[in-house]
Structure formats: C-alpha cells, structure tokens
N, C-alpha and C positions, 0 to 999 in steps of 0.2 A: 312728475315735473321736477325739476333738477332745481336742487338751492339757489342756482344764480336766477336762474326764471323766478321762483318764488319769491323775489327780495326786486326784485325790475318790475313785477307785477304791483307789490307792495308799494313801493315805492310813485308807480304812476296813478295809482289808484288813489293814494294819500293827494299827491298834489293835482287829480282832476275832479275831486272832491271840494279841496279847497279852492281851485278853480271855478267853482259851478257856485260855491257861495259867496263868490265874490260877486260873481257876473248877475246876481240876485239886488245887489244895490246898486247896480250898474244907474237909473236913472236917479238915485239920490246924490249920490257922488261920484262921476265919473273923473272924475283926474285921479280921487285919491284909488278907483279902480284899475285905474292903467296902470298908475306905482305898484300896488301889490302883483297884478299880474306877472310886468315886468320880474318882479322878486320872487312871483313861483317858480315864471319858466328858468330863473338863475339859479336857483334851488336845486331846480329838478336836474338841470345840468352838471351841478358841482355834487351831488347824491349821486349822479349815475357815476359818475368820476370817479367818487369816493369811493363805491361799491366798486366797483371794477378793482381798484384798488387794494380793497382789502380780501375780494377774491382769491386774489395773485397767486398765494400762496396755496389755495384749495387747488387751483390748475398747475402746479409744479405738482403739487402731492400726487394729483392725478397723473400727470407723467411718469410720476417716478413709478408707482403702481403697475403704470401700462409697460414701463422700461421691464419690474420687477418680471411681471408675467412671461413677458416675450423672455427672460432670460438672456436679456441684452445688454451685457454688461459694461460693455463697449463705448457705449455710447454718454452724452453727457448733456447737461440740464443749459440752456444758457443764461446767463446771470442777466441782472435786471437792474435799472438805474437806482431802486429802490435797497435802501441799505437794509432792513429787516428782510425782504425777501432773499436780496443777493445773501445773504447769509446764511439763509435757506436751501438756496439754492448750491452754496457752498458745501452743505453741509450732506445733501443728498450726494454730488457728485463724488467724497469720499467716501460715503457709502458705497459708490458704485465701484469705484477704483479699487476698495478695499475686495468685494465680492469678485472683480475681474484678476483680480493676484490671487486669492486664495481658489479661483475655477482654475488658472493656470498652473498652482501650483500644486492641488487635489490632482488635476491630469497628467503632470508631468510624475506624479508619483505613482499613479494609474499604471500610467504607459511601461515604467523603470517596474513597477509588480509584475502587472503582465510578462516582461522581457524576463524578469528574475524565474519566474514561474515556469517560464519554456526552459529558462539553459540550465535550471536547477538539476542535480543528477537524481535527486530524490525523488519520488512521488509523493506530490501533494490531490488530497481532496477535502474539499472545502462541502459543508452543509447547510442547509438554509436554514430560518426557522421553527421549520416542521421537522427537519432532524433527515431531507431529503438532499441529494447527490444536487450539489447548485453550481459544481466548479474540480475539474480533472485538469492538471496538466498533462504534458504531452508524457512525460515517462510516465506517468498516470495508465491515460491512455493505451500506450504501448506493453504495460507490464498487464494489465485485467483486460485489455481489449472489449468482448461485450459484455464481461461478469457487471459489469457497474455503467449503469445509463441514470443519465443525466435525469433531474425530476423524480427516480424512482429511491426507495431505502437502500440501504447496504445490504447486498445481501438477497435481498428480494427475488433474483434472477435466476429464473432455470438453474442456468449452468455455472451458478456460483460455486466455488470450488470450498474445500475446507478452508484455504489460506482467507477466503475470503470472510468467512463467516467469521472467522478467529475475530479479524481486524470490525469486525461488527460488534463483537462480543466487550470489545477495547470498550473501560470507561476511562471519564476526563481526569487528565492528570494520571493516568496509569501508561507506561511505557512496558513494552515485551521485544524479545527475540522471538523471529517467530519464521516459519521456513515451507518455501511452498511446493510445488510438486516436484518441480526440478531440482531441489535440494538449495535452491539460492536462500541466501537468510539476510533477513531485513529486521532493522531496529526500530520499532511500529510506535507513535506515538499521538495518545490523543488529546487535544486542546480547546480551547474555546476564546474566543473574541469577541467584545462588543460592538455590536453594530445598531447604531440609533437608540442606544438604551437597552438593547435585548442582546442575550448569550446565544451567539454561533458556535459549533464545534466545527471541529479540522480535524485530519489525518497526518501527521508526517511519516514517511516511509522512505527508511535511508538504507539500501541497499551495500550490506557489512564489506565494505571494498577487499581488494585483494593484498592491498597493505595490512589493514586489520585482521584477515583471515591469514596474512602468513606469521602476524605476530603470533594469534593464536596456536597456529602451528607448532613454531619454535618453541612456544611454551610446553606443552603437551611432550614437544620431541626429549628438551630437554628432561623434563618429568620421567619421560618414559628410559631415555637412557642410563638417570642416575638410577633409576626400581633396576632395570637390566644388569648394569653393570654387578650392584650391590646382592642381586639374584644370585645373578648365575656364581658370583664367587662364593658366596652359602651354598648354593648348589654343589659347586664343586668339590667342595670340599665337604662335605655332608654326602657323596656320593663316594670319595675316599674311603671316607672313616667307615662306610657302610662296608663297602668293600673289600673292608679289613677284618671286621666282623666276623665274615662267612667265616672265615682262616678257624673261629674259633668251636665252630658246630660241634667235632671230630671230640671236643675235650669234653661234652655235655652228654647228659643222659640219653634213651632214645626218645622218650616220651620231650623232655626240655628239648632239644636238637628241632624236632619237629614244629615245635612251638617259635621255637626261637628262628629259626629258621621263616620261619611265615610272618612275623614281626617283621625280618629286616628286609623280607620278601616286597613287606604293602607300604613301608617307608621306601623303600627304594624306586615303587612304581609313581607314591606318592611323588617323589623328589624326582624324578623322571616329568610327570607332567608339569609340575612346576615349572621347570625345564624350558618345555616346548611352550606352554602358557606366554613366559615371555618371550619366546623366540616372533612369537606370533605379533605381539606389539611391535618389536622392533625389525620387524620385515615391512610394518608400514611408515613406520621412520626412515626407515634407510631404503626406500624405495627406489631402485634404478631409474633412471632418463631413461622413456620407451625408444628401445631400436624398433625404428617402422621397417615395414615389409609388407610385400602384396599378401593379404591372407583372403582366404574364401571364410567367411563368417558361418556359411551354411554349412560347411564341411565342420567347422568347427564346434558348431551346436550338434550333430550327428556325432560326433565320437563323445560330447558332455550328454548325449540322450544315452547310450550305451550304459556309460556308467550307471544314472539313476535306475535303468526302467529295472531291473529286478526285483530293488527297492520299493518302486512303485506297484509292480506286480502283487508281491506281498499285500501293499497297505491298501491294494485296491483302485490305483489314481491311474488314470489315463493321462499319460504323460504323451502328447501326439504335436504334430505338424498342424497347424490352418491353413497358413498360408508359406507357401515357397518359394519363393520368384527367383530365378533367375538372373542376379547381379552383379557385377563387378568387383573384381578384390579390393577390400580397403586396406589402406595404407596403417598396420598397425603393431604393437610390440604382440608377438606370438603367446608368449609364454603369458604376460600381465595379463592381457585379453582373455586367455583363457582362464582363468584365476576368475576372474569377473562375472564370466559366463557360467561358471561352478556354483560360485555364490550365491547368482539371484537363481539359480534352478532350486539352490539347497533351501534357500528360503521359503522361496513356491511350495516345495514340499514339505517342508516340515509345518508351514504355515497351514496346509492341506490335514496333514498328521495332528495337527491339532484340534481341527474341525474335526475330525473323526471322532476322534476323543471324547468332544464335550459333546457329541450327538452322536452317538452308535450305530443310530436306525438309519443314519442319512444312505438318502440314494444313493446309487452306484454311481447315475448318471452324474452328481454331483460335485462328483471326486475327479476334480480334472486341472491339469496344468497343461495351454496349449500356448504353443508358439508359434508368431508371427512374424514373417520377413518379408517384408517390400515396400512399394514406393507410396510416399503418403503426396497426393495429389494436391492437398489443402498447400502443405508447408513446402513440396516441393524437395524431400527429401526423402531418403530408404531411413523406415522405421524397424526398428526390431523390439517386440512388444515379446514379453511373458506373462501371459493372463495366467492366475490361479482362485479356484474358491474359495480359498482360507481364508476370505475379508479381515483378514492380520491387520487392519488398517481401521476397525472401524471405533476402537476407542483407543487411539492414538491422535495425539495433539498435532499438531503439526510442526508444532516450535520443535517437535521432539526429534524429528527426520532426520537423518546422517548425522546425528547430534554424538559426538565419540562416545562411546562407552554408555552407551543409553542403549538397554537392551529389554524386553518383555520376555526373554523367553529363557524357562530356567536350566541355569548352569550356563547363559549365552554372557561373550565377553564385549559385547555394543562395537564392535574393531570391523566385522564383514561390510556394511553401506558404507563403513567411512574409508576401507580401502578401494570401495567401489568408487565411491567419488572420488578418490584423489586417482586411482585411474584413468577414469574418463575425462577426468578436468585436466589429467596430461596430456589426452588425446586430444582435448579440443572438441569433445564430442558432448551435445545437448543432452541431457537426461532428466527423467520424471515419473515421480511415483506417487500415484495418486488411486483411490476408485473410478473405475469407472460406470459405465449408465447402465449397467447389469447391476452394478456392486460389488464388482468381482476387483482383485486386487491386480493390477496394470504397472509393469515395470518397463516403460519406455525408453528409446536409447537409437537420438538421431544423425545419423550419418550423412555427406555430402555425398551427389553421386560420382 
C-alpha cells in the first residue's frame, strides 16, 4: 500500500472512530451531536486537503524519478500554485535541463570522436576493461584486417603476424618504431584513459609518413656523402703513396723485398675494399630515377637462377621454380630490377648457408630456395614470392626490417633490404617480408597486371 493510501486510510479511520463515539450520546445530547459531527466531516475535509497537499511534492519526486528512468530529459515538471512546491518543482526542472545540455553535449562530442576516429590517418585500437579489442577504427581495420577481432586479446588470432604481437608486447606509456611485413614503419604507442573510475588502455599507430621518411633519408644521405667524400680522398691518396712504395722493392734485400712487398700488397687490397665499401653506400644515395620498360620478370629470374645455382649445387640447396605462369611484361628499370632480384636470391641463400651450418645433419630435402610467379586471386594481383628455409627471420624484431645498416650477418653492411626498399618504393610496387604458415622465410613483391 502506497503512503498516500496509508495516511487517507489513517486519516478516515481517526475521524469514523470519533464519529461512532459521538453517535453513542446521540440520545443524551443531540444538538451538541450534530455540532460535533458537522466539525468532523469539516475536519475530515480540510485533513484530506491538507494531505493532498503536502503529498504534492512526493508526486513531483515521483515524476521526476519516472522522467529520470525513461531518460527523458526533454521534458518538464509543471509548476503549481503552491510556492514550496513550485520551487521544487523549479528546482527538478534544471535538473533536467542541466542533464538534457550535458546528453547534447556528451553526444555531440560522441559524434565529433567517432568522425575524428574515421578520418584520422593513424590507427587507433581502443581496449576494454578486460584488456579485450572494444574499438578499431577504419585505418585500424584496413592495416590488420582479421589479425585483431573485436572482443578478442591482441594478438590472440591465428594469423596474427609478428607486427602484431610486437604491438601486444607494448606496455603503457612505452612508445616504439616498429615495422611490419611490407617494410612500412609505424610509431606504436600505448596509453590508458579513465572510464567511470577504471584504467582503459589504447593503441596509437601513426604510420612514419613520407615527409618524415624522406627527412630521414637526407639525413642518412647526408651522413653517408660527408664518410664518402672524406673516404675516398684517404683512399686516394693512401692508394698513391702505396703505389709509390712498390718503386722501392728493388733497393731492399730478397728476404725484406718479399716481406715488404706483401705488407703493401694486404694494405693496398685492404684500401681497395674500403674503396668499394663506400662505393656501395653511396650507389644507394645517389640512386637513379627508374627508366621503365617492358621487361619479362621470368626471364629475368632465369639468368639470376644461372648465376647462383652452382653455388647452390656446392652447398647442396635446391634452388628451383614452383610456380611459372605465364605473364605480362612489367613496366620497370632493367638494371635496378635486377639488382633487387640478386639480392633477395643472395639473401635466401646465404640465409640457407647458414642453417647448414648450425645443423649439419639437416636433410637434403631441407635445403631449398623456391620461387614463385603468378597471380594471387585473393589481392587480385601477379605475386612474386622467394620462399627459403633459413627461417633468418625467426629471432629478428620486426622494428628491425629494412632498418639501414641493421644487419645479423657477419661482416654484412645492413645497405641490401634498404636498397631493396628504396627500389621498389620507386616502382610503386607492394612488398613483404614476413614467415610464412610452413615457417619458411617469404619475400613477397606485388605487381599490377
């Protein structure tokens, strides 16, 4: 039973009580019974009044309650001739008014995230509570596709790549460079917000634009010009004074002559590689604009098979074909092209030559570098893949890829991926280097048809 019932109940009970002992002396005094009766039912009248009355404000409360619920903030209380209440009721309606500007103005800031979210170039992912995927935007989306589903960890997914797991690995307030199969490098950062009292974390991933990568560049270039420059004129003149040297053999004993002779012999080869050492960096500095031309790619990989497979015969590597298809000339610089194609064969194999090495007994079957040319159905474009066994990839970072001068393999000068990428990034052409679902090391390289 509801307080107004309980108090209108109260209230007629009191005055049909005092009724009923009135109506008891009814035959000793009836006149002075009529008076009193008259003064109950006035009573009971101006009590029900009052109560009503001081209800009033229970029944606003109640409104506003029902308003709060429905989440109707819209709407409004209407005041009452009663000055305590109407100011009650005053008082509820900027509540409401206040609740209806700050719903308008949480959504309109909603709406303005949301839109920030989509036309942002970065990738944002956002975590929930449980440290689960609650929020991807659209470059999100489009850079991991289905490494990262909604509701699940980072990470979690089959076909989670290294890039992926790096950005898992991310604690809060730690920022990295870090680089994924295609060579793209992104500035990976991870955060936290409070939401209702409790720490969310977030992802920022701002993909190193080509402004910042050609600073990069000029840096490096510059770098590499002034070591060049400063080289080769030691060089050359350290290759002089050698060369003047010899002049003196003739004046020396036979036993010294001999000596001396082999001295200026292993400086001079020394100062020789030096030499070509830098020539080597500053051919990726000074890199031509690709002249395109119709080339056949498959002809191109048959005369770089020729050169290794001897090499491979020797170390035992089956260097072969998988697939051959059939395709179209691409539009591309002859000579760079094949430079490129050199490279990642030499890497395949020496990456191969290494796995020998640290395992002797391995199979025969093992030992293999195949290559692949044709059309990928998925992406809708001709892939040219060189799988090799040397899993060279599998304790390497991934911040570490095309990274200049970052090299694992000794006496290597870290210059071969990153002439590769600045290559193919003349060409316009897609690349990725990642393991693939054997484990085998996957140098990808996508063409239009």
């Amino acid at each position: 039973m509801k307080l107004r019932q309980q108090l209108q109940l109260y209230l007629f009970l009191l005055h049909a009580a005092f009724f009923g002992l009135v109506l008891w002396v009814l035959h000793s005094k009836p006149l002075l019974v009529i008076v009193v009766e008259l003064c109950l039912l006035l009573s009971f009248g101006i009590g029900f009044l009052v109560l009503r009355r001081a209800l009033l404000p229970l029944e606003f409360a109640r409104q506003f309650k029902d308003l709060l619920h429905d989440e109707n903030y819209a709407a409004r209380l209407k005041a009452s001739r009663n000055h305590e209440v109407s100011e009650l009721a005053d008082l509820f309606n900027r509540m409401l008014d206040h609740l209806y500007q700050e719903r308008l103005r949480i959504g309109e800031q909603r709406g303005f995230l949301e839109k920030l979210l989509e036309a942002t170039p970065g990738a944002v992912v956002v975590f929930d509570f449980e440290g689960k995927v609650s929020l991807c935007n659209v470059f999100a989306q489009e850079l991991f596709g289905a490494q990262i589903q909604l509701g699940d960890q980072l990470g979690s997914a089959e076909q989670a790549s290294a890039f992926v797991l790096d950005l898992a690995a991310l604690k809060v307030g730690e920022s990295q460079v870090l680089s994924n199969e295609e060579g793209r490098r992104f500035r990976c950062q991870r955060s936290q917000f409070i939401d209702r009292g409790f720490a969310r974390e977030f992802l920022l991933i701002d993909e190193i634009t080509e402004e910042l990568a050609s600073s990069e560049k000029a840096t490096y270039e510059k770098l590499v010009r002034v070591l060049a420059h400063e080289v080769n004129n030691t060089v050359a003149a350290t290759g002089s004074v050698l060369e003047s040297l010899l002049y003196y053999r003739a004046q020396l004993g036979a036993e010294d002559a001999q000596d001396f002779e082999t001295a200026v012999t292993a400086v001079r080869r020394r100062n020789s590689s030096l030499a070509q050492f830098i020539a080597r960096f500053t051919e990726v500095v000074k890199m031509p604009e690709p002249r395109l031309q119709a080339c056949d790619i498959a002809e191109m990989l048959d005369t770089a098979i020729v050169l290794y497979r001897q090499r491979c015969h020797e170390l035992g590597i089956r260097l072969e074909w998988q697939q051959r298809d059939s395709l179209p000339a691409q539009m591309i610089d002859a000579h760079l092209f094949e430079q490129v194609l050199l490279n990642i064969l030499k890497n395949a194999i020496e990456a191969v030559e290494i796995s020998i090495k640290a395992n002797p007994d391995q199979a025969s079957e093992a030992r293999y570098v195949f290559i692949e040319l044709g059309q990928d159905t998925e992406l809708g474009l001709v892939r040219l893949s060189v799988i090799d066994s040397g899993r060279g990839l599998q304790n390497i970072p991934t911040s570490q890829l095309f990274t200049p001068f970052f090299t694992t393999k000794k006496g290597g000068q870290g210059i071969g991926l990153m002439f590769v990428r600045e290559v193919l990034n003349r060409h316009g052409f897609t690349h990725r280097l990642a393991m693939n679902a054997m484990g085998d090391t996957q140098f990808d390289i996508f063409f239009n048809f």
